[in-house]
VOGU-3710 file (C-alpha; in Angstrom, 3 decimals, decimal comma):
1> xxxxxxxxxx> 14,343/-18,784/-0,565  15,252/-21,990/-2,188  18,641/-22,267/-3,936  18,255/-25,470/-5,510  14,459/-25,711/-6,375  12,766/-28,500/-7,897  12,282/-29,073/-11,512  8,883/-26,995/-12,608  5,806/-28,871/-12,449  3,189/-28,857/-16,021
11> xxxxxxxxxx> 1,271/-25,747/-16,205  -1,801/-26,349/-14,354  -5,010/-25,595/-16,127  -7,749/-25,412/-13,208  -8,759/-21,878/-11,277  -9,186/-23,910/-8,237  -5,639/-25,669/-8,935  -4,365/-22,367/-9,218  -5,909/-20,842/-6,385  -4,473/-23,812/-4,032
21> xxxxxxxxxx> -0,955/-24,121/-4,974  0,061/-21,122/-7,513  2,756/-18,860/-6,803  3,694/-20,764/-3,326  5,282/-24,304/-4,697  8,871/-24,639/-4,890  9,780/-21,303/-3,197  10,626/-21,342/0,560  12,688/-23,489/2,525  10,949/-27,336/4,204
31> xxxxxxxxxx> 8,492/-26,899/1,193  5,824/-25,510/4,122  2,010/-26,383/3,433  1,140/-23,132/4,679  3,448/-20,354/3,021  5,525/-18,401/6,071  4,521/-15,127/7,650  8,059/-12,789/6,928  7,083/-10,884/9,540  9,843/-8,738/9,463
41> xxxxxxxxxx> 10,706/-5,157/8,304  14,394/-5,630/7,110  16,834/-7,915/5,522  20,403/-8,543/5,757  23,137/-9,708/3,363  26,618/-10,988/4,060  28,110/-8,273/1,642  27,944/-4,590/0,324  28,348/-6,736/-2,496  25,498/-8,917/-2,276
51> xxxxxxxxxx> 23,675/-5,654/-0,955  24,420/-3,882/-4,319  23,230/-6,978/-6,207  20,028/-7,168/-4,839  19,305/-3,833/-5,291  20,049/-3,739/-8,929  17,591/-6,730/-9,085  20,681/-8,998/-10,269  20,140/-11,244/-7,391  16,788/-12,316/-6,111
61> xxxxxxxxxx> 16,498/-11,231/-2,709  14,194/-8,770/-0,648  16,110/-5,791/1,284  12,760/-3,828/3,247  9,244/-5,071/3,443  7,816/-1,452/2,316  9,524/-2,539/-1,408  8,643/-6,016/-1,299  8,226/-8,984/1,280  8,366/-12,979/0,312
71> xxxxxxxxxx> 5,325/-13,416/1,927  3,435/-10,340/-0,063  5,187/-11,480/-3,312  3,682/-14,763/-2,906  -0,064/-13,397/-3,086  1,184/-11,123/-5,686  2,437/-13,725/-7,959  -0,833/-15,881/-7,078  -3,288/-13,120/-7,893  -1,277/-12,741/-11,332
81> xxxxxxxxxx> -1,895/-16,579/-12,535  -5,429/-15,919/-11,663  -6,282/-12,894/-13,120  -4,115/-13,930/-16,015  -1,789/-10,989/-16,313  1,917/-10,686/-15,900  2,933/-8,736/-13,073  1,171/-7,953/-9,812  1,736/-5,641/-7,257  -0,340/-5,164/-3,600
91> xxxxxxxxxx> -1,392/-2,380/-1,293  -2,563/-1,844/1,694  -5,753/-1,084/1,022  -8,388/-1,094/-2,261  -8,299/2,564/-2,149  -4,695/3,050/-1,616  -4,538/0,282/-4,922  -6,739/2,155/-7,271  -5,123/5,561/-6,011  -1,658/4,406/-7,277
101> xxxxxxxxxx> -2,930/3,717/-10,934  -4,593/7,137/-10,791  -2,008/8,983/-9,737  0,963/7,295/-11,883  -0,887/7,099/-15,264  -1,850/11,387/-14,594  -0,723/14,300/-14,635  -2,764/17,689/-14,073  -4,681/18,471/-16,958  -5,556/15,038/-17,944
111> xxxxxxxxxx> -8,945/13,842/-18,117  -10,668/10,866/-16,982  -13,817/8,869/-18,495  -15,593/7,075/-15,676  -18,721/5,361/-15,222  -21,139/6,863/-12,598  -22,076/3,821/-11,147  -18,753/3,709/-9,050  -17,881/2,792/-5,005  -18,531/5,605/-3,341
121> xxxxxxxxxx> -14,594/6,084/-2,103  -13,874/6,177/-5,459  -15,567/8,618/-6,122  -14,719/10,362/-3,231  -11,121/10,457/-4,738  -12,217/11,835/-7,895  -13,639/14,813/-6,064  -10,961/15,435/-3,383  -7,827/14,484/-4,978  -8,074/14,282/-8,475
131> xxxxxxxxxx> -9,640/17,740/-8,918  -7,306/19,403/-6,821  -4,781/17,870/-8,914  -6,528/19,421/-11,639  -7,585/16,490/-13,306  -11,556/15,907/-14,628  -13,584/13,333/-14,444  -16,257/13,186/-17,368  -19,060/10,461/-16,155  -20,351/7,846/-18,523
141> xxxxxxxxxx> -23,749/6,362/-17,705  -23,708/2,243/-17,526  -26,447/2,250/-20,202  -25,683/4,648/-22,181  -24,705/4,106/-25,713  -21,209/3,698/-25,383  -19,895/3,234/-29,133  -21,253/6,780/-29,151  -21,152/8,192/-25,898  -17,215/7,430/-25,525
151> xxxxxxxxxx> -16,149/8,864/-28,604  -17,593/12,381/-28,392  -16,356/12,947/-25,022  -12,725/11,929/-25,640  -10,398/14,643/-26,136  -6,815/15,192/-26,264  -6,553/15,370/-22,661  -8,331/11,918/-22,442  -6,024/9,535/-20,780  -7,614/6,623/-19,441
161> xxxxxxxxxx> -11,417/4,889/-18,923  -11,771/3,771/-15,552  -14,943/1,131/-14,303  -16,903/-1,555/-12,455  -18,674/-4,505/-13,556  -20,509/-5,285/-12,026  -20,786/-1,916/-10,250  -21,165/-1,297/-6,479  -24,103/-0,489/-5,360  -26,559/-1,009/-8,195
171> xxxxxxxxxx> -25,100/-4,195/-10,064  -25,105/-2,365/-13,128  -22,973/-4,363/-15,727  -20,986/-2,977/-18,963  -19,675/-4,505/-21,640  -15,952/-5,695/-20,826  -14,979/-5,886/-24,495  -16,492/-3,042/-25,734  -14,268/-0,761/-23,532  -11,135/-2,419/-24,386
181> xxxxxxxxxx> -12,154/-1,579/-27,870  -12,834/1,494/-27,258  -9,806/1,747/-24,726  -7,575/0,764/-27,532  -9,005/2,662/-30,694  -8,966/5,771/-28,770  -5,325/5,136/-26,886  -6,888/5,303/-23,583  -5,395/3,224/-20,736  -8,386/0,836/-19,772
191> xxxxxxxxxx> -8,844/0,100/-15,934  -11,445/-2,092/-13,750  -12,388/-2,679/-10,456  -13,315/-6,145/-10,484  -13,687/-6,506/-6,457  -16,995/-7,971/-6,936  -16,702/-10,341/-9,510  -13,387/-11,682/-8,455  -11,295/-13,573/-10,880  -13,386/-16,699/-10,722
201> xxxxxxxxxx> -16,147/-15,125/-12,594  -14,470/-12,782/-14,567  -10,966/-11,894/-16,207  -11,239/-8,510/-17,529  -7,296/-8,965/-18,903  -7,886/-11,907/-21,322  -10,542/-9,576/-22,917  -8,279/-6,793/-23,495  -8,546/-4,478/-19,972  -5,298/-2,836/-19,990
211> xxxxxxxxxx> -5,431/-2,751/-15,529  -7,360/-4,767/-12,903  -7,336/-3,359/-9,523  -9,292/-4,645/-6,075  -10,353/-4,511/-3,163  -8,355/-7,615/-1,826  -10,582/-7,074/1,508  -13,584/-8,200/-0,150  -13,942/-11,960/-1,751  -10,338/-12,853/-2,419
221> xxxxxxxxxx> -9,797/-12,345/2,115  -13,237/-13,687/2,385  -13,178/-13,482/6,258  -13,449/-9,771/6,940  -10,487/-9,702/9,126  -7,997/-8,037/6,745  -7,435/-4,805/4,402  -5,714/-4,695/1,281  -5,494/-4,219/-2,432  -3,749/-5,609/-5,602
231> xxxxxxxxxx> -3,343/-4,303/-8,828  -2,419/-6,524/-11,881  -1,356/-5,348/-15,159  1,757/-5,742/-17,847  5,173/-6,490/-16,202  6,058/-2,474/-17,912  3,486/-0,896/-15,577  3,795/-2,467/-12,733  7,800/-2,214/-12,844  7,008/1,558/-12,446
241> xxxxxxxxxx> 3,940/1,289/-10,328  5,775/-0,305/-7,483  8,911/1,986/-7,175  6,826/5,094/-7,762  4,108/4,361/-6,074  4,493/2,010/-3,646  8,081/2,791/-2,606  7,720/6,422/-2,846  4,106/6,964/-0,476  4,587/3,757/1,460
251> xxxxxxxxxx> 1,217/2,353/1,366  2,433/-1,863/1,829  0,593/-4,699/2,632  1,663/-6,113/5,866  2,848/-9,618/5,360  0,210/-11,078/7,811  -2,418/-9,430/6,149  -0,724/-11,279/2,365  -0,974/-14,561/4,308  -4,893/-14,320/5,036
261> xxxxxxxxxx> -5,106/-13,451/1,425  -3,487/-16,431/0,523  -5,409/-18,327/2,975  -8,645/-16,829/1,654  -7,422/-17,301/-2,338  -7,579/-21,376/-1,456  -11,023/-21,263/-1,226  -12,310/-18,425/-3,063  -13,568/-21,037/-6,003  -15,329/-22,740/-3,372
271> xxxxxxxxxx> -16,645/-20,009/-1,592  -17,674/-18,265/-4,850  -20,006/-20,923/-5,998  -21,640/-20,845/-2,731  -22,158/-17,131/-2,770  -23,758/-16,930/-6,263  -26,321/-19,995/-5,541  -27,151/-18,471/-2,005  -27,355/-14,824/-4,426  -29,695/-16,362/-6,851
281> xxxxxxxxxx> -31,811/-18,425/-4,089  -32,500/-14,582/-2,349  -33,045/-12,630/-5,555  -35,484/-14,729/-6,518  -37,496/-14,313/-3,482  -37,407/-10,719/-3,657  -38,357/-10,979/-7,010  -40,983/-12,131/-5,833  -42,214/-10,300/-2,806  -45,013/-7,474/-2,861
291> xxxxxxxxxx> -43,333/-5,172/-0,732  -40,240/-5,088/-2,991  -40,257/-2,361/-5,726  -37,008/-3,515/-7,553  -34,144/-6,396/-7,140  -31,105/-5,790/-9,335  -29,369/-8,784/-9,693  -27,465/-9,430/-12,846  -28,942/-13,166/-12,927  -32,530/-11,900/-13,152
301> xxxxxxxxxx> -33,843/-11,829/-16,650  -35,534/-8,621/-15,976  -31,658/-6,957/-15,700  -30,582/-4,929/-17,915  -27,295/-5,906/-17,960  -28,529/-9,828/-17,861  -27,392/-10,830/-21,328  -23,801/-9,171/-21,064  -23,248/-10,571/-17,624  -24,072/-14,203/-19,007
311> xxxxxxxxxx> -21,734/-13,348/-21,531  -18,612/-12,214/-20,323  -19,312/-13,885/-16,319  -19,164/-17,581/-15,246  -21,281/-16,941/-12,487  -23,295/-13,309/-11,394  -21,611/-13,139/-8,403  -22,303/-12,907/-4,573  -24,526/-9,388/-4,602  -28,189/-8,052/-4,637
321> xxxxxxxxxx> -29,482/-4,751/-4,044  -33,239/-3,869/-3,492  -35,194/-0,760/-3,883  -38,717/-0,421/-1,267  -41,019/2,466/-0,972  -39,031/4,529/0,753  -36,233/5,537/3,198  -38,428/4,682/5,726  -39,214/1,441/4,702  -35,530/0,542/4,193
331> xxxxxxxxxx> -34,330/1,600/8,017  -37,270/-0,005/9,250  -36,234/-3,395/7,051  -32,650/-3,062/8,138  -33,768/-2,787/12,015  -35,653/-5,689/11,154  -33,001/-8,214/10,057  -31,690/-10,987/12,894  -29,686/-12,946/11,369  -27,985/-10,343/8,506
341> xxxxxxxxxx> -25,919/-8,249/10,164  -25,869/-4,143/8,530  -22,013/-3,450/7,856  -20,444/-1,583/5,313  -18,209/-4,525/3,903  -18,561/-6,922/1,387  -17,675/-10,745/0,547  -17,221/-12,163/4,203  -18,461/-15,414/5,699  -21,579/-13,811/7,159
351> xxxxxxxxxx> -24,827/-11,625/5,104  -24,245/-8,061/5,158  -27,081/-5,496/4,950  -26,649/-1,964/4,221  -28,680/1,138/3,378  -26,384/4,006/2,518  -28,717/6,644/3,188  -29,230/5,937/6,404  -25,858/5,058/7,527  -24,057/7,999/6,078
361> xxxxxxxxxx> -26,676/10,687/5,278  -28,810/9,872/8,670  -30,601/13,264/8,717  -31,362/14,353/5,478  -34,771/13,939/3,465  -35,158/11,507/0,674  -35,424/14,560/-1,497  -32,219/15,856/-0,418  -30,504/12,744/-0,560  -31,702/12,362/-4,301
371> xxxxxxxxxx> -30,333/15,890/-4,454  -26,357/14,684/-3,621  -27,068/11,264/-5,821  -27,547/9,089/-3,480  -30,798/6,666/-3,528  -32,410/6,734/-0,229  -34,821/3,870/-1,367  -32,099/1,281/-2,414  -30,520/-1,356/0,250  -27,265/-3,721/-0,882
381> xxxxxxxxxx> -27,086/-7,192/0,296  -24,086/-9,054/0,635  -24,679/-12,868/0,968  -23,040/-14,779/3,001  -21,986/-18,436/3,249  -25,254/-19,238/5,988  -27,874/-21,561/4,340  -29,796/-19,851/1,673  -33,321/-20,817/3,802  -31,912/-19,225/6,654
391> xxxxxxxxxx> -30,836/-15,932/4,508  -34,531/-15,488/3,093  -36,084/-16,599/5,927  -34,431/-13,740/7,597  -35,549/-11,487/4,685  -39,001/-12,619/5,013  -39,160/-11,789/8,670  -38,116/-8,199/7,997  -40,095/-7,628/5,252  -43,652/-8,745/7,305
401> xx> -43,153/-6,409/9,695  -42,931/-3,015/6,730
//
């Protein structure tokens, strides 16, 4: 790091601004273009001294890359100045990020509030960790009336709200402000996954969210060639999120994988844009298809969520799901596509198709899938950065052939 860095430049104003040049000016040694890869797991000092002083945090300095890494506390510091908290710290992986916040803010007994439109690993946590911990999970339906619906099911074992917007798989959007009301009048500890909106078109902390975790493998690598996760949140949390938590179970970000997250953060305004235009271009053509029972897309007028989205997003991001006649019709559409690839990622260069049902739960029914909460009639499309024609042209061919 520098010793003698240059005077601070004017706050800059622009995301894109931001995204290009925040948290890496000034820092490291040659003033690099391209912030260096610390690939390395330890650090030296020329005295117990300076050893001691490090470690006390009285001198900046870095002493093992599972605590912290210049590399990984560049990202950090970038994804705080754009989701406009104050502290940051990364994982190696969206689960292993939203599992931190989980298990620091609870204790067995304690009760969650979630909403049930959640990512299914999520809510594979809930169920195989949290209970055994002996923690509950009371679900909260997107749509429900939540002024009422929150209320009567805090109790004094209520410690935090936890949810997506929009939500993953069925787009469903809630009210950003209303749960940090909520959050606040009750004294719950307010968290969001906002993996699919990113910071460009949403920032859940200027609007009160106490937390913001994600899934830094989706939109903000944007290439699909890296795993990790970030959660921002006050500097007081996160100064006892990443001893406890990080430190303790070990679950870093390697520094390569920070530097494609830088890499990716450069363009994620850009790349943004071009997913929500290429989004809206394919919704509205399965809006407008016979063979297509429902599009959820929180862009669509017909959404429910359409007036809060346009109210609390600057853009309705880079997803659409679908719903067709049946399970049948979906595998059959999926088998169909050329040029969308079916994956189970989200937010990479190229359209991803998927239809849960048939990926995970191959051999049951429809029924039975209904049966475990799953929809075996709905398909999630992630759009890519292809030409829009192309994308629905793709579509189209599938569709004919149902």
């Amino acid at each position: 790091m520098k010793k003698n860095q240059k005077t601070a430049k004017s706050k800059v104003a622009g995301f894109g601004t931001t995204a290009v040049h925040g948290g890496e000016e000034g820092r490291f040694a040659f003033d690099p273009v391209s912030t260096p890869i610390y690939q390395t797991s330890t650090f030296t000092f020329g005295s117990a001294e300076e050893a001691g002083e490090v470690e006390k945090g009285e001198r900046e300095g870095f002493i093992y890359t599972r605590i912290g890494n210049p590399t990984v506390r560049a990202f950090e510091d970038k994804m705080t100045l754009l989701e406009g908290g104050e502290s940051c710290v990364s994982f190696s992986s969206g689960m292993a990020a939203l599992s931190a916040v989980f298990l620091e803010l609870l204790k067995p007994g304690d009760e969650v509030l979630s909403s049930s439109q959640i990512y299914g690993g999520s809510k594979l946590f809930f169920a195989n960790i949290l209970q055994k911990l002996g923690c509950r999970v009371r679900p909260v339906g997107p749509y429900d009336d939540l002024k009422k619906v929150i209320p009567s099911l805090v109790t004094k074992q209520t410690r935090l709200i936890f949810f997506e917007t929009p939500s993953n798989p069925e787009l469903s959007i809630i009210d950003i402000s209303l749960i940090a009301g909520l959050a606040k009048k009750h004294r719950l500890v307010s968290v969001i996954d906002n993996t699919f909106a990113t910071p460009y078109l949403q920032r859940p902390i200027e609007s009160g969210i106490d937390c913001v975790v994600h899934s830094a493998t989706k939109y903000i690598g944007g290439h699909g060639d890296a795993i990790g996760g970030v959660v921002v949140s006050s500097k007081e949390f996160i100064s006892g999120l990443r001893p406890n938590m990080l430190q303790n179970l070990g679950a870093c970000l390697s520094p390569f994988n920070a530097w494609l997250f830088l890499r990716g953060l450069k363009t994620l305004h850009v790349r943004m844009e071009r997913h929500c235009k290429t989004a809206g271009a394919v919704a509205e053509f399965l809006a407008g298809h016979a063979k297509v029972k429902t599009v959820l897309f929180p862009g669509l007028r017909t959404h429910p969520g359409h007036l809060i989205a346009k109210k609390q997003m600057s853009g309705f991001g880079g997803m659409v799901s679908l719903r067709l006649e049946n399970g049948r019709a979906c595998r059959k559409f999926i088998n169909g596509l050329r040029l969308c690839k079916t994956g189970v990622s989200l937010g990479d260069a190229g359209t991803l198709a998927l239809h849960y049902a048939s990926m995970f739960h191959p051999k049951l029914s429809d029924a039975s899938c209904r049966k475990i909460g799953v929809d075996p009639n709905l398909i999630r499309i992630s759009t890519g950065l292809e030409d829009a024609e192309d994308i629905v042209e793709d579509l189209r061919y599938s569709l004919s052939a149902l």
